[in-house]
N, C-alpha and C positions, 0 to 999 in steps of 0.2 A: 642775332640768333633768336629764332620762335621756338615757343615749347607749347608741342600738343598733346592733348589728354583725350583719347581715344577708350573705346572696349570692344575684348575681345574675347569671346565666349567667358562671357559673365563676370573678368576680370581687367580694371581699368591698367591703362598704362601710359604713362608720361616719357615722349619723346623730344628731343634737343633738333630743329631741324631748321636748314635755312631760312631767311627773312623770305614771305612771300610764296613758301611750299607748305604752309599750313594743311590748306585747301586742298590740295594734293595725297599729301600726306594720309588726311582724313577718308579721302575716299580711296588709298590702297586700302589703310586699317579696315574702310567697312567691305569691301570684297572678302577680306580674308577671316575676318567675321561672321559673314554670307557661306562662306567655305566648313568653316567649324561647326558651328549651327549645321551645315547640310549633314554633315560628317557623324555629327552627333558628340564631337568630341568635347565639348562645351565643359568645365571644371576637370578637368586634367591638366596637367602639368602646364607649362607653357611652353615648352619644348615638344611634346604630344602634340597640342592643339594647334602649334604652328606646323611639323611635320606631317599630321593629316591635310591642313590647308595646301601647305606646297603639293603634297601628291596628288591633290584635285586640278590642283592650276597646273602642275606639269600633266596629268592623264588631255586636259581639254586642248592645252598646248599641240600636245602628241596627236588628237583627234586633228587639230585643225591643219596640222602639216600633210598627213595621211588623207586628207578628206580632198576627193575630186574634184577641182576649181579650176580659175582658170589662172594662169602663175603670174599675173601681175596681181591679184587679186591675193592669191596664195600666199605672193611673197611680204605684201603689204603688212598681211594680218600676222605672217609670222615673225617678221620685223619688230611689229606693236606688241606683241604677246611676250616677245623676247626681252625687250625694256621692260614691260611691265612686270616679268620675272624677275629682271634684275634689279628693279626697284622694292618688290617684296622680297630678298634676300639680303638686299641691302636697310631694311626696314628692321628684318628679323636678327640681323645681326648688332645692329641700334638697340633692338629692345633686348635680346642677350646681353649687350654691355653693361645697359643699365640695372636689367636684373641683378648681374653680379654686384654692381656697387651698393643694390643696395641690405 
């Protein structure tokens, strides 16, 4: 088991994540960092600063479903955006746990 130590609008945070998902790991936290930062929510809670992040990656999600392509193309990007959703909820939920413990 790896533990990465990532920040996210101006607040570090140590996550417990599989051998070899470090790297991975690292560039969800800096999307969703990129998110905050846009957002402006940067020093709010961490419950805040995740909840603005999600409703940008869900608003760009919703854009790229809705947006006129062609549907193998469509369905590709919606596929990859969906993992990628489920991997920052499942991220968000990691750094929730750990919050509480500590």
């Amino acid at each position: 088991m790896g533990n990465v130590t990532f920040p996210i609008g101006g607040r570090d945070f140590m996550l417990a994540c599989a051998d070899g998902e470090e790297a991975h790991v690292k560039d969800l936290a800096a999307l969703i960092h990129e998110k905050v930062l846009a957002a402006g929510a940067q020093g709010q809670t961490e419950g805040r600063m995740l909840l603005f992040a999600a409703l940008m990656m869900a608003d760009e999600l919703h854009d790229l479903r809705t947006r006129a392509a062609p549907a193998d193309d469509a369905g590709a990007v919606a596929t990859r955006l969906e993992k990628i959703a489920r991997s920052v909820e499942s991220l968000a939920q990691r750094l929730e746990t750990d919050a509480a413990k500590a």
